[in-house]
C-alpha positions in Angstrom: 124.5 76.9 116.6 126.3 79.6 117.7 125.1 83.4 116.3 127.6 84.2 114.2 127.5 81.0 112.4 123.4 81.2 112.1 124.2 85.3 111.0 127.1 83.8 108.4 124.4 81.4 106.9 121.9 84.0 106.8 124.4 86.0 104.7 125.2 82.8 102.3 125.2 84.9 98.9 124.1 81.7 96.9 120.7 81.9 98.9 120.4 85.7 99.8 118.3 87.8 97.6 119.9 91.2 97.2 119.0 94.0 95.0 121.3 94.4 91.6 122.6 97.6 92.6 125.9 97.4 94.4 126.8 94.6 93.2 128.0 92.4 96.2 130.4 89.9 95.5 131.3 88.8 99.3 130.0 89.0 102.8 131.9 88.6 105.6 130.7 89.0 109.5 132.4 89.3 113.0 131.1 89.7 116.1 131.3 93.5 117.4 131.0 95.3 120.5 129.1 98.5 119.9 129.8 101.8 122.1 127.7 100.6 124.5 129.5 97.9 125.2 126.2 95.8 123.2 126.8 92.9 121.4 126.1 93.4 117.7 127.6 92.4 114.2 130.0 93.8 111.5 129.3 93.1 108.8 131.3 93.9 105.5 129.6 93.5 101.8 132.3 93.9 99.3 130.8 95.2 96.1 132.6 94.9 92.6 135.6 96.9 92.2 134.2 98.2 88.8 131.0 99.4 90.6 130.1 103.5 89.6 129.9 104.4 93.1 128.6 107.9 91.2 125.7 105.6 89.7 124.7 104.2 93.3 122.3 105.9 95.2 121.4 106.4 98.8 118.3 104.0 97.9 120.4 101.3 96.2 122.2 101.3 99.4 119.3 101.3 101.7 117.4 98.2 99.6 120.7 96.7 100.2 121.3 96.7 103.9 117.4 96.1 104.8 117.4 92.6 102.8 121.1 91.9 105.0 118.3 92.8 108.3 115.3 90.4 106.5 117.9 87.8 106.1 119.4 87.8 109.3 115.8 88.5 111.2 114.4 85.4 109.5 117.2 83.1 110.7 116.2 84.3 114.6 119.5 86.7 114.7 118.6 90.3 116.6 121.4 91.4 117.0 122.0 94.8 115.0 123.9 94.3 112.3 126.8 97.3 111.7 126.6 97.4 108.1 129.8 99.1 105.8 130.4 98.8 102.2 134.0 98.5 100.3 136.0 98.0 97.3 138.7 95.0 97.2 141.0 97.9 96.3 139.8 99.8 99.8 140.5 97.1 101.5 143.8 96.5 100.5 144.4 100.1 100.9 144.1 99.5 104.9 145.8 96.1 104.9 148.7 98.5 103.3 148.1 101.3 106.0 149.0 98.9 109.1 
């Protein structure tokens, strides 16, 4: 199986245990090239657009993006995973930027 389908089933929201706070209602993942020129992963969690980003903390955040690492560790991926966070509405922001 190629990594970034074993990294994409790792991510399967039905069977990934994430903390309640953000609310993630999508993961997507890409392979990435780091600075480096390393081989690594993007990876995108889409939280709910009516999310209180005022009411999420740096810890909420952190709990988040270490159980995305678990995951992925326990299904043999080491590649690091380039984590980022967005609203639908950010992300159709950029589409409309292009």
């Amino acid at each position: 199986m190629a990594v970034i389908d074993a990294a994409r089933e790792a991510l399967d929201l039905s069977k990934l245990q994430l903390p309640p706070s953000p609310p993630v209602t999508q993961l997507e993942c890409e392979d990435y090239t780091d600075a480096e020129g390393e081989s690594a992963l993007r990876i995108l969690a889409v939280i709910d657009e009516s999310t209180d980003l005022e009411q999420v903390t740096g810890h909420d955040v952190g709990e988040l993006k270490y159980a995305i690492r678990q995951s992925l560790r326990r299904h043999g991926i080491n590649l690091f995973p380039y984590i980022f966070l967005a609203k639908p509405s950010e992300l159709e922001e950029e589409d409309d930027g292009d």
